[in-house]
PAPA-918833 format. One record per residue (C-alpha): residue in one letter; x, y, z. Coordinates in pm, 1 decimal. Example, Ala and Ser with C-alpha at 12.3 -4.5 7.8 and 13.67 -1.06 7.14 Angstrom:
BEGIN
> A, 1230.0, -450.0, 780.0
> S, 1367.0, -106.0, 714.0
END
This chain:
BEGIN
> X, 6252.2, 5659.5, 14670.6
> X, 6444.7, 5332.6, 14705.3
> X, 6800.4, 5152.2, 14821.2
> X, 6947.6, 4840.3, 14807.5
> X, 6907.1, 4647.8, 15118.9
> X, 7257.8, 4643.5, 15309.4
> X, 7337.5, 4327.2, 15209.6
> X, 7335.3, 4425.2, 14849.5
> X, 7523.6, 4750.7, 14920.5
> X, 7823.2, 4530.8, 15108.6
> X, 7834.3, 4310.6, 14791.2
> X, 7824.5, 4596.8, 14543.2
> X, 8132.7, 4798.1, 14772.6
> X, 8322.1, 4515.2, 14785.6
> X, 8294.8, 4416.3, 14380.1
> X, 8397.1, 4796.0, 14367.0
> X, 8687.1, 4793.3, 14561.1
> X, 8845.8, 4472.1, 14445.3
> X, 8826.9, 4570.5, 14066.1
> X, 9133.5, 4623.6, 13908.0
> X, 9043.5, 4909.1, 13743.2
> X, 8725.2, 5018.6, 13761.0
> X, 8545.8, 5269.2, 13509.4
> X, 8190.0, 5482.0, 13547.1
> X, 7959.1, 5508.2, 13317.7
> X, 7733.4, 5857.1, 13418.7
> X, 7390.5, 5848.0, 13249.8
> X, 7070.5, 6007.0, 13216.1
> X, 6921.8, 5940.4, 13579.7
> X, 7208.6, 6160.2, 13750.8
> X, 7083.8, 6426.4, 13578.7
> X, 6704.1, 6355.2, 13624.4
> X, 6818.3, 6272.3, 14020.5
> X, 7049.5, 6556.2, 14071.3
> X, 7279.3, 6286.0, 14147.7
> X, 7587.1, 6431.4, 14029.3
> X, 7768.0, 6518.3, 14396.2
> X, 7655.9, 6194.4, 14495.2
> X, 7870.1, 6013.6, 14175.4
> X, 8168.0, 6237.3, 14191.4
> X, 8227.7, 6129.4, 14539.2
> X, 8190.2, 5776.3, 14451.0
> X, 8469.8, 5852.6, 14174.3
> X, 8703.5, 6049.7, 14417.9
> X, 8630.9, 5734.0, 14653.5
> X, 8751.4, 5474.5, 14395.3
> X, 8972.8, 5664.2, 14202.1
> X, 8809.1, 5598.1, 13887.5
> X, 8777.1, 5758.7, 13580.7
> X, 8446.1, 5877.6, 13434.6
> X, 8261.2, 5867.4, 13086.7
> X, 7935.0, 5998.0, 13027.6
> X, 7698.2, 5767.5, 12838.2
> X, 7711.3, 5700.9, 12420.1
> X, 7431.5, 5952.9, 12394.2
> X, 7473.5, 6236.7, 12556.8
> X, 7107.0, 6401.5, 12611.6
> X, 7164.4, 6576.9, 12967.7
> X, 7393.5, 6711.4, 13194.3
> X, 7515.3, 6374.4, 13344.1
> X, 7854.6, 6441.7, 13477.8
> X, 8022.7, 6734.0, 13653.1
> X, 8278.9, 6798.2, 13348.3
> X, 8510.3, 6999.8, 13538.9
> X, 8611.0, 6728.5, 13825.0
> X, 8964.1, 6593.4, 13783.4
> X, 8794.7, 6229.5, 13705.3
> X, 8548.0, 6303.4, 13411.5
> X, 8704.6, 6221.7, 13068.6
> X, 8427.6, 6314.9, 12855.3
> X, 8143.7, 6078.5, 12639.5
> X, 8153.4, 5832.8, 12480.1
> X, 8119.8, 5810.6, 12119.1
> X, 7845.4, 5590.1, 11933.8
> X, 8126.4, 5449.4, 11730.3
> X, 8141.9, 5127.5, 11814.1
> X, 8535.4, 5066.2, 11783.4
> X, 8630.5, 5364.2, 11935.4
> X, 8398.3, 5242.7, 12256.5
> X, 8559.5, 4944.8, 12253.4
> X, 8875.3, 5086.4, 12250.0
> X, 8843.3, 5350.1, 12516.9
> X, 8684.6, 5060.9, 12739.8
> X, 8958.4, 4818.0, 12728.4
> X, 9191.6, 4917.4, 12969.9
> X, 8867.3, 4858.2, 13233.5
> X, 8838.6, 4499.6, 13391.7
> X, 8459.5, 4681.3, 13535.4
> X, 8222.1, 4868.9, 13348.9
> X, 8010.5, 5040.3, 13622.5
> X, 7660.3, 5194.3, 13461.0
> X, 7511.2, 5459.6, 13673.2
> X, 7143.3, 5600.1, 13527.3
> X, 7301.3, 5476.7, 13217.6
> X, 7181.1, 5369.3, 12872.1
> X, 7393.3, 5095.3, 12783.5
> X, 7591.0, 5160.2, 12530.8
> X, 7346.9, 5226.4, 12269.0
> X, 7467.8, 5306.5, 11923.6
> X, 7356.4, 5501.4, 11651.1
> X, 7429.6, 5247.2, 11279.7
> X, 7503.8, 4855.4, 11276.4
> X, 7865.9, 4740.1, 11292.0
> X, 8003.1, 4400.2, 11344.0
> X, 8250.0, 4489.0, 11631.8
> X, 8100.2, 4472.9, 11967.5
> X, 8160.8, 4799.6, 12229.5
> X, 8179.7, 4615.1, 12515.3
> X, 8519.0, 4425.8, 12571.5
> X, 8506.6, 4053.5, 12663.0
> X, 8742.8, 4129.3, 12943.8
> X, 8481.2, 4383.6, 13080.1
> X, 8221.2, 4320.5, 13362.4
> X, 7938.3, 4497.2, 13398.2
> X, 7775.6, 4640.0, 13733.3
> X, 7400.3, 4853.0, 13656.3
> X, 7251.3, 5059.8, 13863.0
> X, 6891.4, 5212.1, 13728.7
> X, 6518.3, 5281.3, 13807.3
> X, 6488.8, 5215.8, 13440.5
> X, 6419.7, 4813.2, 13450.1
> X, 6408.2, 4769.7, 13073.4
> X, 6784.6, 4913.9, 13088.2
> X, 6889.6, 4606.5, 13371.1
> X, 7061.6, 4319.7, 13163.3
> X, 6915.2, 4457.8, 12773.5
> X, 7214.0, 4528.6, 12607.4
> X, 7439.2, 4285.0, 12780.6
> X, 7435.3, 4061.9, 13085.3
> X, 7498.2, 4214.4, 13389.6
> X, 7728.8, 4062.8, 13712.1
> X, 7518.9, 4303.4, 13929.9
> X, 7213.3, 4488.0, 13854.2
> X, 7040.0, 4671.8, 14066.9
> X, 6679.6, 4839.5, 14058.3
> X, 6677.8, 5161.2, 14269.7
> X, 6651.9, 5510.9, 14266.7
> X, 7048.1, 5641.9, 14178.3
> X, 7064.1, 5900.2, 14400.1
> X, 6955.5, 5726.4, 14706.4
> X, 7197.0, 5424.7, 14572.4
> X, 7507.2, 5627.1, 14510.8
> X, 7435.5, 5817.5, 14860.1
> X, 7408.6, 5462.0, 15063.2
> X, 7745.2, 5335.7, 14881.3
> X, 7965.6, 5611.4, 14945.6
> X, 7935.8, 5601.5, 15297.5
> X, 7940.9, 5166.2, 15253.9
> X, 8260.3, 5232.6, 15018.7
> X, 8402.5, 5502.1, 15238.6
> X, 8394.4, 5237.7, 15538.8
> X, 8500.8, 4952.0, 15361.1
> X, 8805.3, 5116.0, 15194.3
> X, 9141.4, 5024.7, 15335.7
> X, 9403.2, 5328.0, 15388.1
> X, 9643.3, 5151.5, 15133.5
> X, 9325.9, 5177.2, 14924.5
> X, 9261.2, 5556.2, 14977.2
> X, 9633.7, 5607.4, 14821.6
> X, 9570.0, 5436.3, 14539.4
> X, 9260.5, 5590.3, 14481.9
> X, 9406.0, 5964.5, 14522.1
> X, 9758.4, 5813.2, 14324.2
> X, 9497.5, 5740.0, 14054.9
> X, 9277.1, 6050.1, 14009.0
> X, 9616.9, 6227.0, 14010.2
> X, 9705.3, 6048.9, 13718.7
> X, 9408.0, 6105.9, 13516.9
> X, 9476.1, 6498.3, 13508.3
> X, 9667.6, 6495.1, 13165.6
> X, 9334.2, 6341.9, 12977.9
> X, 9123.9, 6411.0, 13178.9
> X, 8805.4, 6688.0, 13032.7
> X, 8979.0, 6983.6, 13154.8
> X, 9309.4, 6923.9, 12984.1
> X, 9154.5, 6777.7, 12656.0
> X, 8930.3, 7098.9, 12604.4
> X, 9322.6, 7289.7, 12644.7
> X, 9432.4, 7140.0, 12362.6
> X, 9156.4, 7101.4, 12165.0
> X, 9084.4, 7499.9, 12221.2
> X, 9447.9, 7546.8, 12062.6
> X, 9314.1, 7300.3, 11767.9
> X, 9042.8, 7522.8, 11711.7
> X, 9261.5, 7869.1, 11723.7
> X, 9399.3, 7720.5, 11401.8
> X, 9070.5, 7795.4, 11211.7
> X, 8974.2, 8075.9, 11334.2
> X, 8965.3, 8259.4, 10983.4
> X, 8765.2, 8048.1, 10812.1
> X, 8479.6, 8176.4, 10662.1
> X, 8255.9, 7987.6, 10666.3
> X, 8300.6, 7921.1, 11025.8
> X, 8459.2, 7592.9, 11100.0
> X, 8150.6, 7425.2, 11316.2
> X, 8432.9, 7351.1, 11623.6
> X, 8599.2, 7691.0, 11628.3
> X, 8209.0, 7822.4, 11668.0
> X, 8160.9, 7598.6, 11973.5
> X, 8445.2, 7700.0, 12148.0
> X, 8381.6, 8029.0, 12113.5
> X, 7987.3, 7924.2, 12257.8
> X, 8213.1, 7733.3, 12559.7
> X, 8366.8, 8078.4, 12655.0
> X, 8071.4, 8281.1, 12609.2
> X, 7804.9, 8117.7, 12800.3
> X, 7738.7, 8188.4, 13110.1
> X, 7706.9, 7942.7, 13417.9
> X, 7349.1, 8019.6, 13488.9
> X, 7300.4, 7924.7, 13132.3
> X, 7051.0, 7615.3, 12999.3
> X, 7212.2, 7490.2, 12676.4
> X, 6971.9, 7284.4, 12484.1
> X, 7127.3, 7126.4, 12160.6
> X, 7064.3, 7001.3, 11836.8
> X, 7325.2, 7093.6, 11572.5
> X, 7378.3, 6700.6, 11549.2
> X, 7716.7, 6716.4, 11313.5
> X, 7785.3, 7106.5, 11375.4
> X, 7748.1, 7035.0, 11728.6
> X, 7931.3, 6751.5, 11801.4
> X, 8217.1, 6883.2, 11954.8
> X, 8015.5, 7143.9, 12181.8
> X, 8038.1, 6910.0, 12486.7
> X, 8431.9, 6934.6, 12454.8
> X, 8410.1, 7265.4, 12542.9
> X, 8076.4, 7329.7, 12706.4
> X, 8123.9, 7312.8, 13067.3
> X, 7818.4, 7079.8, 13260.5
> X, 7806.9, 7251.0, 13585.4
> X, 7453.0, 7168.1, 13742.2
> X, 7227.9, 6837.0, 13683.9
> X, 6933.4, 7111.5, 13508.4
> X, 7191.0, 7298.5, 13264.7
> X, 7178.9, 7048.3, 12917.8
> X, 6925.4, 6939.7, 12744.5
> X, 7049.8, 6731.7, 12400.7
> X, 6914.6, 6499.2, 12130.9
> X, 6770.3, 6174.2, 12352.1
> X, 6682.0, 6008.2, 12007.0
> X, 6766.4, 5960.8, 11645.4
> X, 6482.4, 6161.6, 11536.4
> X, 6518.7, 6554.7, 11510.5
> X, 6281.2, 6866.1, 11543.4
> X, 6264.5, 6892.3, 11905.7
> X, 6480.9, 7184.6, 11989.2
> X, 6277.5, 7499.8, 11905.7
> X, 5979.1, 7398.2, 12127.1
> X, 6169.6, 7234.4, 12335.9
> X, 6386.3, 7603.8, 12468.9
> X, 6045.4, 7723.2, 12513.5
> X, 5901.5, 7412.4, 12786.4
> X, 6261.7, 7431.3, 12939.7
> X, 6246.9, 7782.3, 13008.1
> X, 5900.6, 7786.3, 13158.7
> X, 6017.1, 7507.5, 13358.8
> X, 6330.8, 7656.7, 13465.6
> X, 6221.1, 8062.0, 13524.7
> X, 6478.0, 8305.3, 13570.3
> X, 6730.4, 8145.9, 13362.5
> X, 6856.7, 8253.3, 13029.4
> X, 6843.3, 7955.5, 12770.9
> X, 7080.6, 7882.0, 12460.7
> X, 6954.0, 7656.3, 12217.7
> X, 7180.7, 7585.2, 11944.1
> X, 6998.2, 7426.0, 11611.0
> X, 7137.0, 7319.2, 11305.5
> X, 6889.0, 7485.7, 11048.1
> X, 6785.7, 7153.2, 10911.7
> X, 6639.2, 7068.1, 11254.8
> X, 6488.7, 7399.4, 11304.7
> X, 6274.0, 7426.1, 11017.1
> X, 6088.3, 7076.5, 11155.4
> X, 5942.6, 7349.2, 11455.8
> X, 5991.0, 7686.8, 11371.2
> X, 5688.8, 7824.9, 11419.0
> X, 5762.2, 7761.3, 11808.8
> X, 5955.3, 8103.1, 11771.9
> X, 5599.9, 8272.6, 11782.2
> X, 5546.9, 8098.4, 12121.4
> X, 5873.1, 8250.3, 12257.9
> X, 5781.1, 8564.1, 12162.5
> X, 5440.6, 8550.4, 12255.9
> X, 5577.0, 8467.6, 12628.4
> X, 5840.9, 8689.5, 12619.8
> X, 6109.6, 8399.0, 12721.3
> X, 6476.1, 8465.0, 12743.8
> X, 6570.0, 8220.5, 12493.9
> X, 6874.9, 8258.9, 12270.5
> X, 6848.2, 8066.1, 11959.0
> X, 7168.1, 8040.9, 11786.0
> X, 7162.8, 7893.5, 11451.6
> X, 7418.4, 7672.2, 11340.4
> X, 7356.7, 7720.4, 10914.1
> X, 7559.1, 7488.4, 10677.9
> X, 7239.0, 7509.2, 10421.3
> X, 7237.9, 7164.5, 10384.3
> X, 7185.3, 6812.3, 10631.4
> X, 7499.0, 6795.9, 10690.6
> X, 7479.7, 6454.6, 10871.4
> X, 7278.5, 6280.8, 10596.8
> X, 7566.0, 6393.2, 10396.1
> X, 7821.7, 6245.8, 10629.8
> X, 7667.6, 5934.4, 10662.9
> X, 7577.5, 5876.7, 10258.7
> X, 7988.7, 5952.2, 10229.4
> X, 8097.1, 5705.2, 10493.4
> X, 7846.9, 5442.7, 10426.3
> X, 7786.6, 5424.0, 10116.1
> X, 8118.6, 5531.7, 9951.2
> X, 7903.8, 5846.1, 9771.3
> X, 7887.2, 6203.6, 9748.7
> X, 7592.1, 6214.1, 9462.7
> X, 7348.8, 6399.3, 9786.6
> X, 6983.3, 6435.5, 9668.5
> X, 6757.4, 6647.6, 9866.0
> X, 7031.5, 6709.0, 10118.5
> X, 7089.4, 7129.2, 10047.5
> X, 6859.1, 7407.7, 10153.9
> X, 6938.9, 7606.1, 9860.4
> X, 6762.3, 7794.8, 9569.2
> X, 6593.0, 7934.4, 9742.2
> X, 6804.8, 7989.3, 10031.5
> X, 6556.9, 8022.2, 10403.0
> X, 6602.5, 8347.0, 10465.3
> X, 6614.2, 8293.6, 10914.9
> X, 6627.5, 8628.2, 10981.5
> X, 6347.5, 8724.8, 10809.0
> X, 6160.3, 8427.8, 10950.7
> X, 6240.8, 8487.4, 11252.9
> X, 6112.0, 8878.4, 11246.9
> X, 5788.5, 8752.9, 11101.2
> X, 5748.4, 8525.8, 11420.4
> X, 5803.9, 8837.0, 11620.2
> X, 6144.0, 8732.2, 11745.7
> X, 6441.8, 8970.2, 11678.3
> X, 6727.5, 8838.5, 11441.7
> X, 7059.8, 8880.8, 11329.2
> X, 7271.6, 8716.1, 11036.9
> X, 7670.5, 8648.1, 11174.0
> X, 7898.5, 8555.2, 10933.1
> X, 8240.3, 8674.1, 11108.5
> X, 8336.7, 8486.5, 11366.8
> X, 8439.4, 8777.9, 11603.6
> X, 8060.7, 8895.1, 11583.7
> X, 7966.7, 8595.9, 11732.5
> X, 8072.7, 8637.7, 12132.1
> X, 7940.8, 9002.1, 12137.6
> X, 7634.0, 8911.8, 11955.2
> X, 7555.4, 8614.1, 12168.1
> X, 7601.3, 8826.7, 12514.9
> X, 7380.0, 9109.2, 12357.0
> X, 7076.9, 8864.4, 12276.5
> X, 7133.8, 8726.1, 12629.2
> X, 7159.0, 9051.4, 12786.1
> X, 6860.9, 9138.1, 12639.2
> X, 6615.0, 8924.0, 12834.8
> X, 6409.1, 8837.8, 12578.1
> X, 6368.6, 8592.0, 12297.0
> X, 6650.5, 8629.8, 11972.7
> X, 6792.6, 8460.2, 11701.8
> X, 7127.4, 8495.4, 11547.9
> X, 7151.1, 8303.8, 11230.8
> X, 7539.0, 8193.8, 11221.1
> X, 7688.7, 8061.0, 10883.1
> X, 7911.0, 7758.0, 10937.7
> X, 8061.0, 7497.1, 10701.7
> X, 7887.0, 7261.2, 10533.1
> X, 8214.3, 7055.2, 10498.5
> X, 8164.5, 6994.7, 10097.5
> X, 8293.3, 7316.9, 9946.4
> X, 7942.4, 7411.6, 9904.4
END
């Protein structure tokens, strides 16, 4: 593993400590690193808030600590807008800023600087030129700093710093999933389930020993507002725009991570591009819950045909007539199944199939956001 010499480390503290107001960007290589203590203290050290990276693929952030204010977007002008206030962007294991579609506004503020820190050299200075950039293992990095930053730091400093995290705890994660729990409440008698009142209720329900893996892609998008990342090996997400990794995917995480019960929660679109994997789960007998997120339809293609191209006319979009019977697909893969369409089902029906030790899908209706 590598550092920064010290002479690097002095220059990098003191950029830190002289920025107006700093921000951190926590990406991919905390998580790979188990780097997360190591970046929280460099947040409590600075005072600085933190966002996790545009594309949210792992556990990169702790998102109960008083400085984590959730991810980005891969909106372009709401990136640039949550990044303006910042006079320092500072990247840690971070993709930089990568986006999902074209637009003509840029994310990154002109008023912005931006510090990298990766092992990833194709990340230093791609997206945008970098004031400091520095190739080293994060971990070790963020490790070496704090104790640089922690000497450096000036006891007028340290007040600001704690002056600052103070303020951050009326947006920060933890108050933001308050109120958007209470947002939620509000359709919690839809039927279909409204996508966001289903992943609050998945928030509540799972467990902190718990390995989410994700891809709902639109149903889930709000599951990280509620979802709380506890440990650097607990979420596993959508790294690219490509989809059909998730079914196979619970199945390599659990033998990697034995002894822990795994959630994976699939859009039904994204499911049917692996399904047979099921087979595999219950061939090894792996406590993986699959949890279905089913809108009969590709929800996002929808979205995107809407916003982009001004249209609702969606061809080939619907899984419909014949509807894909999951349950029964499941069974045939020897994996046990059950169809939810009542929200309270879902919290008792999710503990059960966890409970149970062994591989189960619960096919949950949701939305599809057109009246369909």
């Amino acid at each position: 593993m590598t550092r920064p010499s010290d002479a690097s480390l002095d220059k990098l503290a003191v950029r830190l400590l002289t920025a107006r107001n700093p921000v951190l960007i926590a990406g991919h290589e905390l998580a790979t690193r188990d780097a997360l203590k190591e970046a929280a203290q460099l947040a409590e050290l600075l005072g600085a808030p933190v966002l996790q990276q545009t594309v949210p693929y792992g556990a990169h952030f702790l998102s109960e600590h008083p400085a984590f204010l959730g991810a980005l977007t891969r909106s372009q002008q709401q990136v640039k807008a949550a990044l303006e206030p910042y006079d320092l962007a500072v990247f840690l294991g971070a993709d930089v800023l990568r986006m999902s579609v074209f637009s003509a506004v840029d994310p990154l503020p002109d008023s912005t600087a931006v510090v990298q820190i990766s092992e990833r050299d194709w990340e230093l200075g791609k997206n945008y030129a970098a004031e400091i950039a520095i190739k080293a293992d994060v971990k070790e990095t963020l490790r070496a700093l704090v104790s640089v930053v922690r000497t450096k730091r000036s006891a007028e400093r340290a007040v600001e710093s704690s002056r600052r995290l103070n303020e951050l705890k009326s947006r920060n994660w933890s108050a933001t999933r308050e109120r958007l729990t209470k947002d939620a409440l509000a359709a919690a008698d839809a039927v279909p389930m409204d996508p966001r009142y289903l992943m609050s209720l998945i928030g509540k329900a799972v467990p902190a020993d718990a390995v989410v893996v994700e891809e709902g892609l639109w149903s889930t998008n709000s599951l990280l507002s509620f979802l709380p990342l506890r440990d650097a090996q607990g979420f596993y997400g959508l790294a690219s725009g490509g989809i059909g990794f998730a079914v196979a995917g619970a199945v390599g995480i659990s033998l990697a991570q034995p002894g822990r019960p795994v959630v994976a929660i699939i859009g039904d679109g994204s499911a049917m591009y692996g399904i047979q994997a099921l087979w595999t789960a219950a061939h090894l007998k792996l406590p993986i819950t699959y949890l279905i997120t089913n809108n009969s339809s590709y929800r996002i293609l929808k979205e995107r045909l809407k916003s982009m191209r001004g249209t609702d006319r969606f061809i080939g979009m619907d899984l419909r007539n014949p509807t894909i019977d999951m349950v029964g697909l499941a069974q045939s893969l020897g994996v046990r199944a059950k169809r939810i369409t009542d929200p309270n089902e879902v919290v008792p029906a999710l503990r059960t199939a966890m409970a149970s030790g062994e591989p189960s899908l619960l096919d949950v209706a949701v939305s599809d956001g057109f009246g369909a």
